[in-house]
N, C-alpha and C positions, 0 to 999 in steps of 0.2 A: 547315875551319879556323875558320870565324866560330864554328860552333858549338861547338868547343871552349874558342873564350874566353867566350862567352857564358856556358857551362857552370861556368867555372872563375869569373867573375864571379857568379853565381848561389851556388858554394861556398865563394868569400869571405863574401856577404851573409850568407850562412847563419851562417859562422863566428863573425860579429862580431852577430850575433840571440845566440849560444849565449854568450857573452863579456858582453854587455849581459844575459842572464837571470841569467849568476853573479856576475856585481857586484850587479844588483838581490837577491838571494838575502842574499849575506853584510851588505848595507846592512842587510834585512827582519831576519836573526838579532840581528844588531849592534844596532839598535835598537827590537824588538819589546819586551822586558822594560821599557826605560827610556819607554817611550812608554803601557804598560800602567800605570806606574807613575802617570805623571801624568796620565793622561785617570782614574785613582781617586780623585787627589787630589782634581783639580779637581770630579767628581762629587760626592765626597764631602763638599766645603767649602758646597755650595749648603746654603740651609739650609731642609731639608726637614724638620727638625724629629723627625728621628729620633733614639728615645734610646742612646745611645753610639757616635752620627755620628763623633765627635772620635777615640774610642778605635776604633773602627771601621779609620779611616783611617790611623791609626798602624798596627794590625794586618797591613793591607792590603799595604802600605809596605814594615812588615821583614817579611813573609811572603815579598815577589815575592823580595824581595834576598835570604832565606834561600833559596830557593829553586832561583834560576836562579845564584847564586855556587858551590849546592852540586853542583847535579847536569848544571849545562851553562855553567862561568864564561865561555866563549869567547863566549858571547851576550850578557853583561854585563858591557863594558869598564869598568876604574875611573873611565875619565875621563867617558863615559858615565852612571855612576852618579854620580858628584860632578855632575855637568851640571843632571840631574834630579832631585837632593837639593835643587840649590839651590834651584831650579823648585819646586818640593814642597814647600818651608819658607814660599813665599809664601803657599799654598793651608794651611797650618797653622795649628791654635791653640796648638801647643805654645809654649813659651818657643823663643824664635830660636838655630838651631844645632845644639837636642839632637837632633829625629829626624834632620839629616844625621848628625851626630856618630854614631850609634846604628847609622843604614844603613852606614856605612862597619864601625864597628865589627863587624855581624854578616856582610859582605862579606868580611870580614881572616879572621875564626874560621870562616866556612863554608868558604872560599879555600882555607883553612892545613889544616884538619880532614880536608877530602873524602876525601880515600882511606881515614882510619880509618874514616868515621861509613859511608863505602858500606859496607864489610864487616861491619860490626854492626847494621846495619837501620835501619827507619822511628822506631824509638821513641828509641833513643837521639839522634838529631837532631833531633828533636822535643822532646824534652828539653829541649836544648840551645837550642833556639831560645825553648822557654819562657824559662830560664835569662834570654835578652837582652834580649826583652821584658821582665819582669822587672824587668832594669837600667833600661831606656828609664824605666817607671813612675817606679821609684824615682827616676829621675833630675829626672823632670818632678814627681813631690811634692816634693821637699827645696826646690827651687826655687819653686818654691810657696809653702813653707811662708816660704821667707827674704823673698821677697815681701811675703805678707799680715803678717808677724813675730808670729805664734799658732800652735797646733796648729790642723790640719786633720784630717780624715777620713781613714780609709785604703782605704776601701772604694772610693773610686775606681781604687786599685793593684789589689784583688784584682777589683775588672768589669775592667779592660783585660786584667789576667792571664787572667781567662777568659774573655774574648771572643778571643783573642790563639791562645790555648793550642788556644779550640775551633773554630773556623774553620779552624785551618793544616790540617789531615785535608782538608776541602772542596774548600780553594785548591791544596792538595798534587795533588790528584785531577785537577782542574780544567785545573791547568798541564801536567801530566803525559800528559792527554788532549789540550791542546792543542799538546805536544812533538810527538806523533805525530803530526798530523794535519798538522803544517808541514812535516817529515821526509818523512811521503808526498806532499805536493804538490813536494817541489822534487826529487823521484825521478823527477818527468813529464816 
């Protein structure tokens, strides 16, 4: 008799070990993206003196949130993301607002999109996320421009566009490699 409750105490323990692994699990998915997000920023605000540190970081930015909105949104909750936008805009040189304003926007169009862009491949979503960046640029020149109240350069639009454009392949690879490897650890 003792050892059957022992037994059964031992398969409680057990139960509530495998209960405390899958909360820890869903917290680690829930918050892996938005914490990626800001240990980039913050890297990236140091000033090491690299040329397109700034556009770098913006890239980095909407690349995750293209990314994990489009191909795994359950791991990137909105409130989550607004959280971390905010977080993020401290660690910014843009003007105040635009890259949250920007992450959400590419959040809504990855969010809203997913089922078409799965079925038509890598390029068209890629596209499409040029497309936002893009936006973001243009957003953060005009503003700029109303700023300084003269013409500016535009060449800064087309370095972030292609730092933006050519990096999301890497980061795409990157995150995609690191999908799997969290997928098989929490199959342990």
């Amino acid at each position: 008799m003792a050892l059957r409750l022992e037994q059964g105490r031992l398969d409680h323990e057990a139960l509530e070990g495998t209960r405390q692994r899958k909360l820890m699990v869903r917290v680690r998915r829930k918050l892996s993206p938005c914490v990626i997000m800001v240990v980039l920023a913050f890297v990236l605000s140091a000033p090491f003196g690299i040329l397109g540190q700034t556009e770098l970081q913006t890239a980095l930015t909407l690349g995750t949130v293209w990314f994990w909105a489009l191909y795994r949104p359950a791991f990137m909750p909105l409130f989550g993301l607004f959280c971390s936008g905010v977080v993020i805009e401290f660690f910014s040189a843009n003007p105040p607002g635009v890259l949250l304003f920007w992450m959400l926007v590419a959040y809504g169009v990855a969010h809203g999109c997913r089922v078409g862009l799965s079925r038509r491949g890598f390029l068209l979503s890629w596209s499409l996320y040029g497309l936002i960046v893009l936006g973001e640029a243009l957003t953060d020149w005009v503003l700029m421009v109303i700023r300084v109240r003269g013409a500016l350069s535009v060449y800064p639009i087309v370095f972030q566009e292609a730092l933006a454009v050519g990096s999301y392949p890497f980061l795409h690879v990157l995150y995609l490699w690191g999908l799997s490897v969290m997928e098989k650890h929490d199959r342990l």
